[in-house]
N, C-alpha and C positions, 0 to 999 in steps of 0.2 A: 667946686666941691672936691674937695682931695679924697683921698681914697687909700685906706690901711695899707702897708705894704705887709710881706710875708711877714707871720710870727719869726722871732727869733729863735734860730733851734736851738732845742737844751742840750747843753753837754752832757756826755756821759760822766758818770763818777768817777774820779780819778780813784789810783791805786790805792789809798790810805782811805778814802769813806768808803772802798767795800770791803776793807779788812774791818775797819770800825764793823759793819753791817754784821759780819760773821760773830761765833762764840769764840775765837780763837784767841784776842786779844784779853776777854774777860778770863780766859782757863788760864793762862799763862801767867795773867794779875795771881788770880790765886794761888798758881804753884807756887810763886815768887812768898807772896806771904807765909804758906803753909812751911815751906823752907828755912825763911827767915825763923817762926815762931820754932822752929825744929830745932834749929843751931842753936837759938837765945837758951833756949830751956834746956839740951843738953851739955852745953857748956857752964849751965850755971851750977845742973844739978852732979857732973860728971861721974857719971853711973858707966860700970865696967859692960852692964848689959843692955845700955844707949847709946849709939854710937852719933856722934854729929852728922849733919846733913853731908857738906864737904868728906868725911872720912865714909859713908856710905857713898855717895856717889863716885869716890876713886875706885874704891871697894866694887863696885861695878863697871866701871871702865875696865880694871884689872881682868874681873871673871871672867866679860863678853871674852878678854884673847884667850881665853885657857879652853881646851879640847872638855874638860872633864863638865865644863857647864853645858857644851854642843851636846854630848851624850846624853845626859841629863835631859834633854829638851827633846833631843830623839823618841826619848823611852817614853817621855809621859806624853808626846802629841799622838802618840801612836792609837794609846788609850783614848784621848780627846779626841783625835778624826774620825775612828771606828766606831766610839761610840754613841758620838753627836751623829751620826751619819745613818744609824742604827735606829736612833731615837726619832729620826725625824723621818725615818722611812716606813716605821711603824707609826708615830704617832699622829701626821695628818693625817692619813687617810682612816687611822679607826677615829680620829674629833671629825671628820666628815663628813661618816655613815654614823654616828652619834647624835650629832646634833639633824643630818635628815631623816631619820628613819628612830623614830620613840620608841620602838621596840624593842630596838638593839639598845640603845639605853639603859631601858627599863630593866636588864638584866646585866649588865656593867659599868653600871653608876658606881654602885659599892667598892666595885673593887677600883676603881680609879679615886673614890672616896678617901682607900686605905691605902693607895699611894699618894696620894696628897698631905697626910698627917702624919703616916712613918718614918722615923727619924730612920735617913738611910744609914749610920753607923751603926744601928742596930743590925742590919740584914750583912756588914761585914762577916760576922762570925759564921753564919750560914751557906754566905759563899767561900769562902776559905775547907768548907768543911765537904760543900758536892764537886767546887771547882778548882779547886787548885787555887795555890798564890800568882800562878803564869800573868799574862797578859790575858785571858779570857776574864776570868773573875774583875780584873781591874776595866774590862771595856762595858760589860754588863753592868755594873755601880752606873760606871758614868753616863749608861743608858736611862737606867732607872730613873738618876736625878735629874735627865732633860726631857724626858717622854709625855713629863707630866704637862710639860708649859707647852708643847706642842699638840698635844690632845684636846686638851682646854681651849686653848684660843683657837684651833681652827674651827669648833665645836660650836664657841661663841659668834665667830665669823660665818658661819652658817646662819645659825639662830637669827642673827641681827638681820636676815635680808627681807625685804617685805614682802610678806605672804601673796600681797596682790599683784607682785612681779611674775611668777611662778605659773600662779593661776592664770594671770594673763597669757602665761606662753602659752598653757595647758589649750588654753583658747584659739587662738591662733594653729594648735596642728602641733605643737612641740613634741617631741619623745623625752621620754626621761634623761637619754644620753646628752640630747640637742641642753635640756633645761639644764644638766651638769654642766656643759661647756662653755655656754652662752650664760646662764644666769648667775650657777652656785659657785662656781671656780670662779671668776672674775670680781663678786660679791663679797667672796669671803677672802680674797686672797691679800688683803692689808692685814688683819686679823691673823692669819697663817702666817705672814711675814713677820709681826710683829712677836708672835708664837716663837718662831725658828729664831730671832734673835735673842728672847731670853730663854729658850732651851740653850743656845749656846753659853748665855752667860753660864748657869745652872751647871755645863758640863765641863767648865775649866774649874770649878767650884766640887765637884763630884774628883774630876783628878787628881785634887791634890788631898783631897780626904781621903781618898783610900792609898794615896801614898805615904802618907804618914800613919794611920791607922792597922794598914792591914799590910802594904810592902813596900821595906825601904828603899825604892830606884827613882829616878826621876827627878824632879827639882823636891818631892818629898824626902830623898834620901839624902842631897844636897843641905836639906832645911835641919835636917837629925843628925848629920855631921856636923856643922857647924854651931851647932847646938852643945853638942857635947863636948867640944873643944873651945866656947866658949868664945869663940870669932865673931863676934855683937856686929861687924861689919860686913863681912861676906852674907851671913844669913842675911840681915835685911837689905842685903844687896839681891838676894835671891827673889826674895819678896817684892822688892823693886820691881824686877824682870817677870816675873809671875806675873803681877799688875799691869806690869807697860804692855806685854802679849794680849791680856785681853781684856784691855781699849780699842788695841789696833783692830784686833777681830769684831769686836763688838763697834765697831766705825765701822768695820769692814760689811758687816752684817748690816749697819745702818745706812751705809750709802747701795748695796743691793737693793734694800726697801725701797727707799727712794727711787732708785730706777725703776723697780716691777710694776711700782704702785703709784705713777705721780697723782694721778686723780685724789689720792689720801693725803699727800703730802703737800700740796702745794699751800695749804693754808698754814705751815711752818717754815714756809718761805723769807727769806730778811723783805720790809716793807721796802715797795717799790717807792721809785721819785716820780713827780709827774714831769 
């Protein structure tokens, strides 16, 4: 009677089936097309205020060397740090004590209601008018417009944890501090993360509104110069750079999640081999 020898072991995936595995090759298909459709159609239509893909992407090699686009990117992360930082240090802890405690709710529903639906370039003229044009006014907006998405979901990230988790510690001896630590913070902290990453989107999106709207510095006053002198390639070179900063951030804020939270993420993991 013979007798099986060892399984043969499985190789690991070489380099090219775990780049297959990732998004990176499908982002890049698309850039590739979106590019191509960019050039075909500006070269056929040759419009003074469309620039080709090639003539924006020099147009952006060019700006990165030039001092005047560093400054630019000074002035407005300034806004964007402070106030993302701002947003998010008020608004998990009041989504919270929101979503734990219906009382506090039940008296500031409304008003997170009426920051939900106000258009913030409406509240520009307002601040312009108690704050100044400075850097205050400009870091407040971009509080406003990321406060909401961190309020929210950490609020929901509460709500969703099951009531008989809670109760069960309650049983066991728990204190309210211990049930924060161990149940609610842990519970709700995908939901928070998931929060603080489209608050960030929210606050590079608040940036540049009030730097076109309400003061021209920053890659806002970059985008109104080139505007008015009619440089169809540096502006959307600008726009370009606008964009590329935050993906990187918005990866950046997505591979944070990932680490805080794998227990949430592991089920957008690329499919294992056996």
């Amino acid at each position: 009677m013979t007798t099986a020898g060892p399984a043969p072991r499985s190789r690991p995936p070489g380099r090219i089936r775990r780049l297959l595995g990732t998004d990176l090759p499908y982002q890049m298909l698309t850039l590739l097309v979106v590019a191509a459709l960019w050039e075909g159609y500006a070269r056929t239509h040759e419009s003074i205020l469309l620039p080709t893909f090639t003539e924006t992407a020099a147009a952006t090699v060019t700006l990165l060397g030039e001092g005047e686009l560093w400054r630019a990117a000074w002035l407005s992360n300034q806004a964007l740090v402070l106030g993302f930082l701002i947003a998010v240090a008020l608004g998990v802890p009041a989504g919270l004590l929101l979503g734990r405690f219906s009382a506090i709710e039940r008296y500031t529903d409304v008003y997170l209601s009426i920051l939900l639906v106000t258009p913030m370039a409406g509240i520009i003229p307002l601040l312009v008018m108690s704050v100044g044009f400075g850097l205050a006014s400009r870091v407040i907006l971009v509080a406003l417009f990321s406060v909401v998405m961190a309020v929210t979901n950490a609020r929901a990230g509460i709500r969703q944890i099951d009531a008989s988790l809670i109760e069960m510690s309650r049983t066991f001896g728990a204190s309210e501090a211990q049930i924060w630590r161990r149940v609610l913070i842990p519970g709700a902290m995908p939901a928070i993360m998931t929060g603080v990453r489209l608050a960030l989107g929210r606050a590079v999106t608040g940036m540049v509104i009030v730097e076109l709207l309400m003061v021209s510095v920053g890659y806002g006053g970059l985008i109104l110069t080139y505007r008015s002198h009619f440089d169809a390639p540096a502006l959307y070179a600008v726009v370009v750079i606008v964009l590329s900063e935050a993906v990187l951030l918005i990866s950046a804020a997505r591979w944070i999640e990932r680490k805080m939270t794998p227990w949430a993420t592991s089920h957008h993991s690329p499919r294992s081999t056996a």
